[in-house]
N, C-alpha and C positions, 0 to 999 in steps of 0.2 A: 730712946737713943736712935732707934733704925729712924724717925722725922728726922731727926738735925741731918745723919746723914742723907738721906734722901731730898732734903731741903739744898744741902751744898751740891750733891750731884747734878740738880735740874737748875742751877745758877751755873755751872759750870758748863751743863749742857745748853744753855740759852745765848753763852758768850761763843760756843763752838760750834753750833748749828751755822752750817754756812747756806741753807737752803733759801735760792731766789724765790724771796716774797712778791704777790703782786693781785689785785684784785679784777681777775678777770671778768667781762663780761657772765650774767649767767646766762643765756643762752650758748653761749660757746663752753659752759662746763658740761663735762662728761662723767667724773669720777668724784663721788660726794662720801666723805667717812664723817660719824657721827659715834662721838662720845657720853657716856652719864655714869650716873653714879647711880646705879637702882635704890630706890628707897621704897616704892607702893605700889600696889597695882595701877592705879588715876596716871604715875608720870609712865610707868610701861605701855600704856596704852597712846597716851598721848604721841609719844618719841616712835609709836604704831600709825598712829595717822600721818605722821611726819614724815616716815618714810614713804608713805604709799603716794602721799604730794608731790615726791621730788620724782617718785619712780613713775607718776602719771606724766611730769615732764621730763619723762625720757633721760634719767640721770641714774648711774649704777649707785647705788649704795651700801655702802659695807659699814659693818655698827658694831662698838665693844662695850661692853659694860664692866663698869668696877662693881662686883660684889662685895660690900662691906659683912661684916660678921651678922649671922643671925637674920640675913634677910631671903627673902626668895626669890629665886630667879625664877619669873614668871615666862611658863611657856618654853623651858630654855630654848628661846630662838635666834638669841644673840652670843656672839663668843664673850666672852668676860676674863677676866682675870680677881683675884682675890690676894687680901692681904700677908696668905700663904705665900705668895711667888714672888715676897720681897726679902732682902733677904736682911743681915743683921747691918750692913754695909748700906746701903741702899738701893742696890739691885735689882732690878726688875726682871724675875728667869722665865714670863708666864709665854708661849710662842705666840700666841693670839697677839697678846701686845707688843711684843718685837715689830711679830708681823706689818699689826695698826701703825705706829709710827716711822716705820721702814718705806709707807707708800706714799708714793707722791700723790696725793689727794688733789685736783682741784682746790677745793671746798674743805674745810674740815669743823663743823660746826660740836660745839661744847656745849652740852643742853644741862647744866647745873646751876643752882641761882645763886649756890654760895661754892669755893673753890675750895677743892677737894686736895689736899698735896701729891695722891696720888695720879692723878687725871693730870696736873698742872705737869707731871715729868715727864709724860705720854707726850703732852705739847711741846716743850722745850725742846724733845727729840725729833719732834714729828716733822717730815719732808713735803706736809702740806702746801698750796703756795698762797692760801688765805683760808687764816683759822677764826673765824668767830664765834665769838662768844659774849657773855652777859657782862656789861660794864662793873667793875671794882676798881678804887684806885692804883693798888698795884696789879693791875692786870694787863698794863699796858704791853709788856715784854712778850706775851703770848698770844695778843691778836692784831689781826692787818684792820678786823672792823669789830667797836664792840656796842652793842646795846643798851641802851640805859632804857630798864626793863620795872615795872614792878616784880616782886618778887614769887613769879609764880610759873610754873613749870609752860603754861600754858600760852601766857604771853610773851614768854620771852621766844617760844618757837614763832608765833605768831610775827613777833619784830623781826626775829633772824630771815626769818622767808619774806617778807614784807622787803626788809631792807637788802638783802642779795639780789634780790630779785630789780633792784634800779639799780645794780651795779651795772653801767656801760663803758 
């Protein structure tokens, strides 16, 4: 029951999100947030090297993770949020994720290969001004650029930085 509502709230949130989209140049981004969904130690590491990329070109990076039930948060070195801090309504009380979709991010990259409903209402809220992430049909509504990725944690960072990186 808390999906359906949580499903109506980030459709509601996606028609009311009035934040100017727009695909800036990256050398002119500054401020880069990055989302996942932890599943393994392989994609924690990876979404590890991914950050120390953008931080070697000189880009701040702020990073949340959804912790689903029964997994581990490797390292705890990212703020996260978990399926505790939703509530029976569809509410999201976690402050980390307020926080995340509260900034205006340059950049807001979404590093999951299949879409998560919880991640998806972080996006609908989020005052990013270009969110990308991995191509799905309905994923249109939540990214300014999306990837058409094989399905692997690995490539699709590979594309996302590949392709931001000829954003002029």
């Amino acid at each position: 029951m808390t999906m359906n509502f949580l499903k109506i709230r980030t459709k509601n949130q996606l028609k009311k999100n009035k934040t100017l989209r727009a695909s800036i140049p990256y050398k002119q981004v500054i401020s880069v947030g990055i989302v996942f969904s932890v599943e393994d130690k392989r994609k924690h590491d990876e979404v590890k090297e991914f950050i120390h990329r953008l931080e070697k070109d000189g880009k701040k990076v702020q990073v949340i993770a959804y912790l689903p039930p029964k997994k581990d948060n490797y390292e705890f070195m990212f703020d996260f949020f978990t399926p505790k801090e939703v509530s029976f309504w569809g509410v999201i009380s976690s402050a980390a994720a307020i926080k995340f979709y509260n900034t205006p991010f340059d950049y807001l990259y979404y590093i999951d290969t299949e879409p998560n409903p919880l991640v998806l209402y972080l996006l609908a809220r989020s005052k990013a001004k270009c969110r990308i992430g991995r191509f799905w049909e309905s994923g249109r509504p939540y990214f300014e650029l999306m990837i058409d990725s094989p399905s692997n944690t690995k490539s699709l960072i590979d594309g996302m930085y590949k392709y931001s990186n000829q954003l002029k």
